[in-house]
DOMAR-338553 format. One record per residue (C-alpha): residue in one letter; x, z, y. Coordinates in steps of 0.2 Angstrom, whole numbers, padded with zeros to 4 digits, always signed. Last residue first. Layout:
// DOMAR-338553
AXZY
...
END
This chain:
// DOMAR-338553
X+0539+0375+0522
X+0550+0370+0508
X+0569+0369+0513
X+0577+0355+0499
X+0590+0356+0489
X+0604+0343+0493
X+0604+0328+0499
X+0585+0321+0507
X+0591+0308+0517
X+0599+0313+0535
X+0616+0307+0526
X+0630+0315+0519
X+0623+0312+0500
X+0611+0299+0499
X+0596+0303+0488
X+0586+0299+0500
X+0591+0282+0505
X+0590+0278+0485
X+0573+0272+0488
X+0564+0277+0473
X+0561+0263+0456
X+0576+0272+0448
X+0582+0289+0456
X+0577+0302+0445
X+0582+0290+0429
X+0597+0286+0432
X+0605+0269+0438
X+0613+0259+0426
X+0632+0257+0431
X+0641+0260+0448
X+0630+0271+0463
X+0642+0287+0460
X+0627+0297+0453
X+0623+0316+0455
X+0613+0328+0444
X+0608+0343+0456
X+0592+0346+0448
X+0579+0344+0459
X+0589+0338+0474
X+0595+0322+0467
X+0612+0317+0472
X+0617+0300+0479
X+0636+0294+0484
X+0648+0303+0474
X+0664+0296+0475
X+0672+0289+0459
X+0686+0298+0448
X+0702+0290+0446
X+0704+0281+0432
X+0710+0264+0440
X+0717+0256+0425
X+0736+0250+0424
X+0742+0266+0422
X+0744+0267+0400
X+0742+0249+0395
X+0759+0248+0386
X+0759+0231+0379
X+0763+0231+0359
X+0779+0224+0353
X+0787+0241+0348
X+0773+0242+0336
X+0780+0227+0327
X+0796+0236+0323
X+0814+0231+0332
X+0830+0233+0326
X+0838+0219+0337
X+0844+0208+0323
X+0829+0212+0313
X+0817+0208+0327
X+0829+0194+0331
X+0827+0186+0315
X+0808+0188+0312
X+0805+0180+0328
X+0814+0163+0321
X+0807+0164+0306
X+0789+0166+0313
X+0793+0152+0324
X+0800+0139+0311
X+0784+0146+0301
X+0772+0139+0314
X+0785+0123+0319
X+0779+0119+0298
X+0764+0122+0300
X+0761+0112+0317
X+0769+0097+0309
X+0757+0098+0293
X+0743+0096+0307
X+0750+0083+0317
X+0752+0072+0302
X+0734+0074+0296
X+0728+0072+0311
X+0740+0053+0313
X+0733+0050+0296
X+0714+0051+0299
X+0717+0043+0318
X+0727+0028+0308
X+0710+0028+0295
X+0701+0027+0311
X+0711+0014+0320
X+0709+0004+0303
X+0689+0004+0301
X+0689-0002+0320
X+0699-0016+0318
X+0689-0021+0303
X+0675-0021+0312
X+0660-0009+0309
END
């Protein structure tokens, strides 16, 4: 390697080195700095958590299929169940001419 080369490295080593110690240090300028308005405000860390509550749709999902032999339904989200996988799901809809509900043997 050239000399030139061997020196912009060494810079780079240094120039890291500085960046990291000037990181710490605004690091702990920061926690300080948060430390005092919490005290000034009164505030606890649990006070800082995001309140999640009503930002997830938890309402119940439509029923879409039903299986006839047992009555167990299935919204069509997630894994399917095992009475309708590798079926045509037509007739487990529910609503539909497809087979919803018990069925009328003959």
């Amino acid at each position: 390697m050239s000399s030139r080369v061997k020196t912009l490295k060494q810079q780079l080593a240094q120039l890291d080195e500085r960046i990291s110690v000037a990181w710490q240090q605004e690091q702990k300028a920061a926690i300080e700095h948060v430390r005092q308005v919490m005290n000034f405000f009164n505030l606890v860390p649990n006070q800082l958590r995001v309140d999640r509550r009503g930002t997830y749709n938890t309402t119940p999902l439509q029923v879409k299929y039903q299986d006839p032999a047992t009555g167990a339904t299935w919204s069509g989200r997630g894994r399917a169940p095992s009475w309708i996988r590798n079926r045509s799901y037509n007739d487990f809809l529910i609503g539909s001419s497809g087979s919803a509900g018990p069925r009328k043997r003959r």
